[in-house]
VOLUMGU-625014 format. One record per residue: residue in one letter; x, y, z of N, C-alpha, C, CB in turn. Coordinates in nm, 4 decimals. Glycine has a CB too. Layout:
+------+----------+----------+----------+----------+----------+----------+----------+----------+----------+----------+----------+----------+
| pati |     n.xx |     n.yy |     n.zz |    ca.xx |    ca.yy |    ca.zz |     c.xx |     c.yy |     c.zz |    cb.xx |    cb.yy |    cb.zz |
+------+----------+----------+----------+----------+----------+----------+----------+----------+----------+----------+----------+----------+
|    a |        X |        Y |        Z |        X |        Y |        Z |        X |        Y |        Z |        X |        Y |        Z |
...
+------+----------+----------+----------+----------+----------+----------+----------+----------+----------+----------+----------+----------+
//
This chain:
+------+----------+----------+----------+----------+----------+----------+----------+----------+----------+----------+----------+----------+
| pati |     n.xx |     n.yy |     n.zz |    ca.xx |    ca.yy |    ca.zz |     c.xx |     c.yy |     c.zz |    cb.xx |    cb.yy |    cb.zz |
+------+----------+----------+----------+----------+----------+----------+----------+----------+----------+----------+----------+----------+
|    x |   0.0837 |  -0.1168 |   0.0000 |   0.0000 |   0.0000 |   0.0000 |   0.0889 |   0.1240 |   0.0000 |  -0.0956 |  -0.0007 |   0.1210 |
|    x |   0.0649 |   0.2205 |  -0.1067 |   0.1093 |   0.3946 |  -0.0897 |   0.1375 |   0.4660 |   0.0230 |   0.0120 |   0.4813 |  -0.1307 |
|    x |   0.1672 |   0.5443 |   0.0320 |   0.1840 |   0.6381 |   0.1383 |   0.0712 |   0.7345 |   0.1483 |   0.3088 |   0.7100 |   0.1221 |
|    x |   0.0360 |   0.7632 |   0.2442 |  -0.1153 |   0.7889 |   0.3089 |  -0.1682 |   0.9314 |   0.2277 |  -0.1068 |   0.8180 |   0.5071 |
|    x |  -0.2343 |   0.9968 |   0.1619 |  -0.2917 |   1.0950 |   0.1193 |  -0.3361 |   1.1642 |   0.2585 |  -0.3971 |   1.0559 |   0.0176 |
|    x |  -0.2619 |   1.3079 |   0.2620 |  -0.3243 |   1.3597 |   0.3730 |  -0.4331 |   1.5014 |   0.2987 |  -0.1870 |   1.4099 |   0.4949 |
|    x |  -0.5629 |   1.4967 |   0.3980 |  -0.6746 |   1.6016 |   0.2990 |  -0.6906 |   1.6747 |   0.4608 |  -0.8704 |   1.5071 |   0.1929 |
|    x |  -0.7412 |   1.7775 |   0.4623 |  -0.7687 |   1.8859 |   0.5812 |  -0.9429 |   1.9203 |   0.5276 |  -0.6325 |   2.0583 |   0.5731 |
|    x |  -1.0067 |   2.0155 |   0.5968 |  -1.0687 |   2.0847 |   0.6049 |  -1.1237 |   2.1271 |   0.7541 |  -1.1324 |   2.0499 |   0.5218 |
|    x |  -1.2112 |   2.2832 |   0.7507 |  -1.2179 |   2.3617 |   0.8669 |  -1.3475 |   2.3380 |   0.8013 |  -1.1377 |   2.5093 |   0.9081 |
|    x |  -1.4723 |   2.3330 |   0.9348 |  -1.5936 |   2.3277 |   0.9485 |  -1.6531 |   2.3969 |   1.0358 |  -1.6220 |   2.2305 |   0.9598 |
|    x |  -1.7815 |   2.4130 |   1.0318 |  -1.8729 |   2.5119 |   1.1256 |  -1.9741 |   2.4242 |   1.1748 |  -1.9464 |   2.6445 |   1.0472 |
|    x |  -1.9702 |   2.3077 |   1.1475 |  -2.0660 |   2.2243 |   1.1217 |  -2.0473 |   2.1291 |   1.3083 |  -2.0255 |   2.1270 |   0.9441 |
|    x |  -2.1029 |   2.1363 |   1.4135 |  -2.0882 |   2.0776 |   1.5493 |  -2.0315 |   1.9410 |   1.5131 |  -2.2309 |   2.0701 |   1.6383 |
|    x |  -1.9285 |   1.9247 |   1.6503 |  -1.8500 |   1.8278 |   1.6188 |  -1.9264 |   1.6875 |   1.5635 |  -1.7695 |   1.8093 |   1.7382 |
|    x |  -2.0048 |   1.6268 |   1.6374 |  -2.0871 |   1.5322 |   1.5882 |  -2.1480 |   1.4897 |   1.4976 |  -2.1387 |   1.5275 |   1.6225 |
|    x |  -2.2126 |   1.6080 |   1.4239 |  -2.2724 |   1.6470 |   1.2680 |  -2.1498 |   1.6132 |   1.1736 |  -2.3206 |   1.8317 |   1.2466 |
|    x |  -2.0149 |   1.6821 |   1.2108 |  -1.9118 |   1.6808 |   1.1130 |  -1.9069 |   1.5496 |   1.1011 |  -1.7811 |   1.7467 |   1.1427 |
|    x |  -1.8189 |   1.4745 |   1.2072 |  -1.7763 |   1.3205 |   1.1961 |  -1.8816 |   1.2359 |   1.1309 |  -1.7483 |   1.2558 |   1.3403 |
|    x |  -2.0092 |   1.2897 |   1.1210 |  -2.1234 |   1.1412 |   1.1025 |  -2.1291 |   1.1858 |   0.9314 |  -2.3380 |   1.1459 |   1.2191 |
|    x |  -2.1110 |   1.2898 |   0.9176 |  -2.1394 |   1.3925 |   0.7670 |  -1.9741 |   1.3194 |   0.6736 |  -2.1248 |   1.6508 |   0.8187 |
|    x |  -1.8877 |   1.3323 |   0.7464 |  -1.7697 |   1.2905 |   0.6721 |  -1.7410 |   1.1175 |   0.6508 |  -1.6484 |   1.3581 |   0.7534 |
|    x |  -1.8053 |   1.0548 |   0.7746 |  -1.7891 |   0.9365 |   0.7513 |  -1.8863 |   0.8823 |   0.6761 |  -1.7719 |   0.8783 |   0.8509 |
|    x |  -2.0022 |   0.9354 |   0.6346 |  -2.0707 |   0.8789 |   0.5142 |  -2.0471 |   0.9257 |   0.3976 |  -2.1936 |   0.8846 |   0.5199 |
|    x |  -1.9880 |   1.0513 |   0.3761 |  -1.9172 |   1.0618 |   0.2552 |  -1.8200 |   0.9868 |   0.2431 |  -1.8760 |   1.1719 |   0.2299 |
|    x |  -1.7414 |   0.9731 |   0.3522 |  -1.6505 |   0.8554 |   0.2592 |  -1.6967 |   0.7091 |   0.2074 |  -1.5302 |   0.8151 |   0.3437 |
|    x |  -1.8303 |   0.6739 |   0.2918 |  -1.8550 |   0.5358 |   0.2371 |  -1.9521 |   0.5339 |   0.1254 |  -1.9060 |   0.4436 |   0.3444 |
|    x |  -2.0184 |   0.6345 |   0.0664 |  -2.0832 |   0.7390 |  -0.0104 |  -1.9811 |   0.7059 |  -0.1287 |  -2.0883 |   0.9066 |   0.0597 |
|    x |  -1.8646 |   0.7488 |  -0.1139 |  -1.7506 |   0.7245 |  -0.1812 |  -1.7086 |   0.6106 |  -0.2491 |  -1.6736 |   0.7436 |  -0.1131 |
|    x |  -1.6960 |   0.5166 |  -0.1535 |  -1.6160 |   0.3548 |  -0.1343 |  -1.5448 |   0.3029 |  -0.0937 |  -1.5766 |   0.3019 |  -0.1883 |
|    x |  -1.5001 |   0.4539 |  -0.0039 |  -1.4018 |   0.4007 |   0.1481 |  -1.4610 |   0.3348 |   0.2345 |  -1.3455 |   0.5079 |   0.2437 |
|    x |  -1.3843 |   0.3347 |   0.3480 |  -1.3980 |   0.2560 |   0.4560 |  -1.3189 |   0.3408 |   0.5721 |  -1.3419 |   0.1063 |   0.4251 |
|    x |  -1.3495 |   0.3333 |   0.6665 |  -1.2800 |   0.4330 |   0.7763 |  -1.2725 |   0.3070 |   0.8706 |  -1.3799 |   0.5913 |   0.8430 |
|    x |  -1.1148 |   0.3667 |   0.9061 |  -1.0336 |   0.2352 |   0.9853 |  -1.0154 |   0.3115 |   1.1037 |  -0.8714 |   0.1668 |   0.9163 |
|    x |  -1.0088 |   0.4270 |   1.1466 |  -0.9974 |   0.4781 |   1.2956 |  -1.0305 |   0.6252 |   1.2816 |  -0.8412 |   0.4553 |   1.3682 |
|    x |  -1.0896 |   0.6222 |   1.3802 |  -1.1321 |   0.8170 |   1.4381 |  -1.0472 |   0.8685 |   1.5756 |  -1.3409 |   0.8370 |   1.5058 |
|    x |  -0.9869 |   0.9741 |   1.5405 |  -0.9248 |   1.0430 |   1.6831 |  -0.9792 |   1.1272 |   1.7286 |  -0.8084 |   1.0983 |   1.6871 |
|    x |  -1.0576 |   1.2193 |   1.7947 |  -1.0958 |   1.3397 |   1.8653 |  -1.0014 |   1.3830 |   1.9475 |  -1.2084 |   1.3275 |   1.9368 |
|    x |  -0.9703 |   1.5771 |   1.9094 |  -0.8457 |   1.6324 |   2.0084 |  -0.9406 |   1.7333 |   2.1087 |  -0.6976 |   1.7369 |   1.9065 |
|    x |  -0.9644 |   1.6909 |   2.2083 |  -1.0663 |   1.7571 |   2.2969 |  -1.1411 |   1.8958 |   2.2429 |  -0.9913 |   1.7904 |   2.4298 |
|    x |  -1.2289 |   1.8079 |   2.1119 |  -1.3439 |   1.8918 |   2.0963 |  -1.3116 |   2.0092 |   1.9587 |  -1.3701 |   1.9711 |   2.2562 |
|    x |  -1.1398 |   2.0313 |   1.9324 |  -1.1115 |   2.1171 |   1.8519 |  -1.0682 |   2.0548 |   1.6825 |  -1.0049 |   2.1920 |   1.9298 |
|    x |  -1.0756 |   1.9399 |   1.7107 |  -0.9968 |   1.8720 |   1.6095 |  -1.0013 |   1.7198 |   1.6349 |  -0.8498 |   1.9247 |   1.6099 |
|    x |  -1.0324 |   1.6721 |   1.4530 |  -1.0805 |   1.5197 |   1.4813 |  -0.9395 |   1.5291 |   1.3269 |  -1.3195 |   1.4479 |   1.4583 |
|    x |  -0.9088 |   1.3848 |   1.3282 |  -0.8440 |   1.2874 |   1.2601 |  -0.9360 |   1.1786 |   1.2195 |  -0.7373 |   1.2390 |   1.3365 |
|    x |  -0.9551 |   1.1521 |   1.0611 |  -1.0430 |   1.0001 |   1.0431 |  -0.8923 |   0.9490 |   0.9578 |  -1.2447 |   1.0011 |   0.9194 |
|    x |  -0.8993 |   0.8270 |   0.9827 |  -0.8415 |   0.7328 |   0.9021 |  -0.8799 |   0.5933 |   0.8129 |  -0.7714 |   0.7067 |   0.9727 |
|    x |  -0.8767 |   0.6606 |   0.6810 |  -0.9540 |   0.5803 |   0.6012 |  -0.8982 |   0.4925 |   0.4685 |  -1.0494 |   0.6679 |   0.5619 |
|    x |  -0.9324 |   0.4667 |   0.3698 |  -0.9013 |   0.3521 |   0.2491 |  -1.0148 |   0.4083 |   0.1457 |  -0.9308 |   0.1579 |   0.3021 |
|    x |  -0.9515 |   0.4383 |   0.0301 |  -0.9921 |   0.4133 |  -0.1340 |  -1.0072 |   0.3589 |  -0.1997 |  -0.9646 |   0.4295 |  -0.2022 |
|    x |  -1.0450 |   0.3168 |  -0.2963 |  -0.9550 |   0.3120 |  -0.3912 |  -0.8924 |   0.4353 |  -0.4809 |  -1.0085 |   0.2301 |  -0.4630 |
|    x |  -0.8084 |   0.4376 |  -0.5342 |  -0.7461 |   0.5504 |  -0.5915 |  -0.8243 |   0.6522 |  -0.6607 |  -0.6569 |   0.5082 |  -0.6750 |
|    x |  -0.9098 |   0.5400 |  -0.7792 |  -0.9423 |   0.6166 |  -0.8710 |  -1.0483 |   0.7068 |  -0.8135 |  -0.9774 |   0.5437 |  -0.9846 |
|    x |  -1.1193 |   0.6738 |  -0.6885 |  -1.2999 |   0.7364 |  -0.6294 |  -1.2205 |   0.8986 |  -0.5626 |  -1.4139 |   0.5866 |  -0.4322 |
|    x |  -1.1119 |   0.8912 |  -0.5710 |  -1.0506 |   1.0342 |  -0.5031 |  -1.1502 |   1.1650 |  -0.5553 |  -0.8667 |   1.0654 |  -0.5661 |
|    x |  -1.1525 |   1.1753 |  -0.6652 |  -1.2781 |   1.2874 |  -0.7081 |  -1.4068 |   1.2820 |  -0.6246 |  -1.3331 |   1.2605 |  -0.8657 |
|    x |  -1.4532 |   1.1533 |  -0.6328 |  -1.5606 |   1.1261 |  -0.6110 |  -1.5677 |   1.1419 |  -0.4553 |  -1.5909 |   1.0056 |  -0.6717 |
|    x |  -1.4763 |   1.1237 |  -0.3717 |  -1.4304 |   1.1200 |  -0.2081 |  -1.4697 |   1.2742 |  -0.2095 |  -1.2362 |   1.0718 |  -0.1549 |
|    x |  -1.3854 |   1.3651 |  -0.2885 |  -1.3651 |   1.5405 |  -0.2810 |  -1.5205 |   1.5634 |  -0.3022 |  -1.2468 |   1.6321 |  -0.4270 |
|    x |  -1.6091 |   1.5401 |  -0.4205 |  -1.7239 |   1.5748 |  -0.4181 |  -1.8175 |   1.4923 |  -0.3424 |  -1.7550 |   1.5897 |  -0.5317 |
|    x |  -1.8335 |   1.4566 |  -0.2623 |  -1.9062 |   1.3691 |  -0.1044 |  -1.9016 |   1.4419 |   0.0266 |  -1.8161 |   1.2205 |  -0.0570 |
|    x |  -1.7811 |   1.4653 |   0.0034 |  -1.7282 |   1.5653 |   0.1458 |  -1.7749 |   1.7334 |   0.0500 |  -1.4775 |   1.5404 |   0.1995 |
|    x |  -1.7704 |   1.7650 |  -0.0004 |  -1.8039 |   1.9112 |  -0.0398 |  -1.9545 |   1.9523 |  -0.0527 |  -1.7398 |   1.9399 |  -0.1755 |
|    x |  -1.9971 |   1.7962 |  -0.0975 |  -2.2018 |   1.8126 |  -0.0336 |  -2.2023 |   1.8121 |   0.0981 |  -2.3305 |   1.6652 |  -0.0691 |
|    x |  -2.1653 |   1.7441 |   0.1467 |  -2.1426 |   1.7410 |   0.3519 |  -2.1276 |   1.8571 |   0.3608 |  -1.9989 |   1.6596 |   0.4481 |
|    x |  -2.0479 |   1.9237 |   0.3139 |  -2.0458 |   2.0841 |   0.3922 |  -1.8924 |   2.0657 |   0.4073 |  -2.1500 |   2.1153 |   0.5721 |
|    x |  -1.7909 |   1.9437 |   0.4160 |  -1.6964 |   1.9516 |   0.4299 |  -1.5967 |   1.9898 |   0.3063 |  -1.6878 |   1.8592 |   0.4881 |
|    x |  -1.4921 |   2.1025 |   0.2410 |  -1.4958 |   2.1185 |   0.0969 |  -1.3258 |   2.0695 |   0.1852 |  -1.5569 |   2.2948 |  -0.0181 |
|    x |  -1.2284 |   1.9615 |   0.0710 |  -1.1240 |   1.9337 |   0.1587 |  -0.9853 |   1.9667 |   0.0935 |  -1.1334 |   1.7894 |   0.2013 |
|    x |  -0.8540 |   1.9777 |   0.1132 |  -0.8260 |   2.0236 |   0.0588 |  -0.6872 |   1.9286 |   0.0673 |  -0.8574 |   2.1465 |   0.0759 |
|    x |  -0.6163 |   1.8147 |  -0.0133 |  -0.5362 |   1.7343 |  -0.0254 |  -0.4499 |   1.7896 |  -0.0938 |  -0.5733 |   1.6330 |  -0.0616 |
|    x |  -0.2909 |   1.6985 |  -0.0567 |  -0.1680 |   1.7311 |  -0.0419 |  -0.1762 |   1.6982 |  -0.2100 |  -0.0647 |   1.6476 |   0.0794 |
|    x |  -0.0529 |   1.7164 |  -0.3012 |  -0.0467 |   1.5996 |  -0.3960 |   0.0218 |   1.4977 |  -0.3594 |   0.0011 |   1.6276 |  -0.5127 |
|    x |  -0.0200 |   1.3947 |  -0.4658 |   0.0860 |   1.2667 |  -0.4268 |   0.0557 |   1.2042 |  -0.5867 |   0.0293 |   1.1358 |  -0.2569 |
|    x |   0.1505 |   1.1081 |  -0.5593 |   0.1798 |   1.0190 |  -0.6745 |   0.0909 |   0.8807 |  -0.7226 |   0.3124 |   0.9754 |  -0.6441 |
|    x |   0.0363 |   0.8946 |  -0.8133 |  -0.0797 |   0.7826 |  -0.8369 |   0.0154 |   0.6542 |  -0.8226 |  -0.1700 |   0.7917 |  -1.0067 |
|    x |  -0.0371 |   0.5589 |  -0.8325 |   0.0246 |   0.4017 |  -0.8337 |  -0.0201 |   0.3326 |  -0.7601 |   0.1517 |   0.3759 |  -0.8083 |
|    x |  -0.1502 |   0.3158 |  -0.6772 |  -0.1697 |   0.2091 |  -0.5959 |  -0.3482 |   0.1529 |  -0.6214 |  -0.1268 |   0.2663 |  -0.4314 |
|    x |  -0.3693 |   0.0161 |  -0.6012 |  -0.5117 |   0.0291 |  -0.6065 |  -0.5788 |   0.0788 |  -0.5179 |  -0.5644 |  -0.0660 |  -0.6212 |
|    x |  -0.5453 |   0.0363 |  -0.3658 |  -0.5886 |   0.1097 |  -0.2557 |  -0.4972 |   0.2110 |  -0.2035 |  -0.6201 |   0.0249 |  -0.1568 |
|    x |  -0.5612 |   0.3481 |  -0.1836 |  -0.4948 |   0.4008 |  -0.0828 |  -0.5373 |   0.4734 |   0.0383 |  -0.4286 |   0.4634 |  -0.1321 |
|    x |  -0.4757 |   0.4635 |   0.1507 |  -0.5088 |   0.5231 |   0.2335 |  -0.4884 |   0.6852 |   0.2629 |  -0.4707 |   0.4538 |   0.3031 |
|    x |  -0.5818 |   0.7258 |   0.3171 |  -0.5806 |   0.8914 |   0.3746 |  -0.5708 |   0.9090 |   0.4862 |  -0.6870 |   0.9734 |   0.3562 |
|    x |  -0.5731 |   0.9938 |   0.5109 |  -0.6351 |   1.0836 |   0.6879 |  -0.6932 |   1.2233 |   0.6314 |  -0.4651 |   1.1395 |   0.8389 |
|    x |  -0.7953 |   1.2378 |   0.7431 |  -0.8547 |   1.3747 |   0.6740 |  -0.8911 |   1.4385 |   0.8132 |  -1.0055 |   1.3552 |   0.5526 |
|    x |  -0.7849 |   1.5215 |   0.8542 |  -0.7539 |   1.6124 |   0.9128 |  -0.9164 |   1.7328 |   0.9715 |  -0.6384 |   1.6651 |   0.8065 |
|    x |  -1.0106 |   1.7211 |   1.0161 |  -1.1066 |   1.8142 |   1.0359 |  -1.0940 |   1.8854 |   1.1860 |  -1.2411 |   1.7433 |   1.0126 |
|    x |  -1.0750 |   2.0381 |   1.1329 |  -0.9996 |   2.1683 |   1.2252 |  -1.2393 |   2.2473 |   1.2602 |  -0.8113 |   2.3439 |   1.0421 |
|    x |  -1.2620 |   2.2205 |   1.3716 |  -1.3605 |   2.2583 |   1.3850 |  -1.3476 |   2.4221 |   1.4208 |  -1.4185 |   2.1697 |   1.4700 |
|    x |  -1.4446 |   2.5042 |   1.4072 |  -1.4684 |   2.6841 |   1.3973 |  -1.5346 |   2.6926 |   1.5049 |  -1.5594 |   2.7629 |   1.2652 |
|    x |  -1.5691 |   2.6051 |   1.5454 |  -1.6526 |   2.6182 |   1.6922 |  -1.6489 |   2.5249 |   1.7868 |  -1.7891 |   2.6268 |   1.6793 |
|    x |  -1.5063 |   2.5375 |   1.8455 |  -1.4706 |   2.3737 |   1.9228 |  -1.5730 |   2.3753 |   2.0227 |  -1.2989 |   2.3466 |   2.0101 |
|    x |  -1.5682 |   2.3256 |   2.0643 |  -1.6811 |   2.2028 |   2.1952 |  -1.5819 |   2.2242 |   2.2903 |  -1.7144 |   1.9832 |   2.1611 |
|    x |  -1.6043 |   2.3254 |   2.3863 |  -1.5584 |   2.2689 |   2.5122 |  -1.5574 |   2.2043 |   2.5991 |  -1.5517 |   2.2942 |   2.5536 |
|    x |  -1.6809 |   2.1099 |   2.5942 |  -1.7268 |   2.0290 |   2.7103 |  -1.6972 |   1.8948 |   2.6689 |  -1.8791 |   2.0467 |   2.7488 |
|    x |  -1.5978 |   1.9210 |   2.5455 |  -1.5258 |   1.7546 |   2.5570 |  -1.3772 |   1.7693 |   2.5795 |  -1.5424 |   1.6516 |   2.4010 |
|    x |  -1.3419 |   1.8990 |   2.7011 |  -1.2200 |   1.9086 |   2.7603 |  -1.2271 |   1.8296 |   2.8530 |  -1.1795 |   2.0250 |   2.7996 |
|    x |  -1.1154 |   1.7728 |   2.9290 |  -1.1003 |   1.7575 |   3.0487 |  -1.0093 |   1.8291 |   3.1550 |  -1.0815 |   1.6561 |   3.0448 |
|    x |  -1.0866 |   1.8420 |   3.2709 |  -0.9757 |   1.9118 |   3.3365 |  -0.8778 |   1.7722 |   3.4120 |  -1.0496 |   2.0384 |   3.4630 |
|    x |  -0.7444 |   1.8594 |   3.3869 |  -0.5949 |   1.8292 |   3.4590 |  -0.6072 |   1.8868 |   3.5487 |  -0.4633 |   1.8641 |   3.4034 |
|    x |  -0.5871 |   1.8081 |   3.7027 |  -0.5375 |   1.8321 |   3.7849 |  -0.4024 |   1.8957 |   3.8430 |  -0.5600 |   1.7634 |   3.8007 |
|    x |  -0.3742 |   1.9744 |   3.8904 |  -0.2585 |   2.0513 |   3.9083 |  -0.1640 |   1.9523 |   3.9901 |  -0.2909 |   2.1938 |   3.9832 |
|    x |  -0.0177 |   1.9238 |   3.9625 |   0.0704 |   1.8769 |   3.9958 |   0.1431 |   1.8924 |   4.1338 |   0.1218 |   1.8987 |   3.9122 |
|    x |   0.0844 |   1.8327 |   4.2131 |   0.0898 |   1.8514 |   4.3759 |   0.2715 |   1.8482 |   4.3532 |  -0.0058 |   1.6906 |   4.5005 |
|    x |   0.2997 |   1.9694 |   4.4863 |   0.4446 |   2.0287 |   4.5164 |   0.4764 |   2.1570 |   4.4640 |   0.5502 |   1.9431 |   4.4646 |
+------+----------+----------+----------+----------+----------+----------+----------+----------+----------+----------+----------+----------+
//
């Protein structure tokens, strides 16, 4: 397998709406999403699979979602490839912070 296609986009769209909106565009697509990260509320990571050629078709899925994305280039040659798609939220969620306790001493 290739080396991973990395795609971004910034949304307005509440965290929950985004992730459920992007992960059916990708299967909308003909991906498959192999892992989700959440960074307390400001920023999610999906990690997903293509095939190469649906890459258009991935960009216009996510741009009906509301998500419009915006990928690195890279070099064609693989049947499958994998991505990550980077989503930077406009209106983080604070209440999926946690508080740290302060470091007794």
């Amino acid at each position: 397998m290739s080396a991973p296609v990395r795609l971004s986009a910034v949304t307005a769209l509440p965290r929950h709406e985004a992730l459920g909106a992007a992960s059916a565009a990708i299967s909308a697509a003909g991906g498959w999403v192999e892992d989700v990260h959440s960074f307390a509320g400001h920023a999610a990571t999906i990690r997903a699979v293509i095939a190469e050629e649906k890459f258009p078709a991935l960009h216009e899925t996510l741009a009906a979602a509301g998500l419009a994305a915006r990928a690195e280039p890279f070099e064609p040659g693989s049947a499958e490839r994998p991505f990550t798609l980077m989503l930077a939220f406009a209106n983080p969620d604070d209440r999926a912070r946690s508080d740290v306790p302060p470091i007794p001493g």
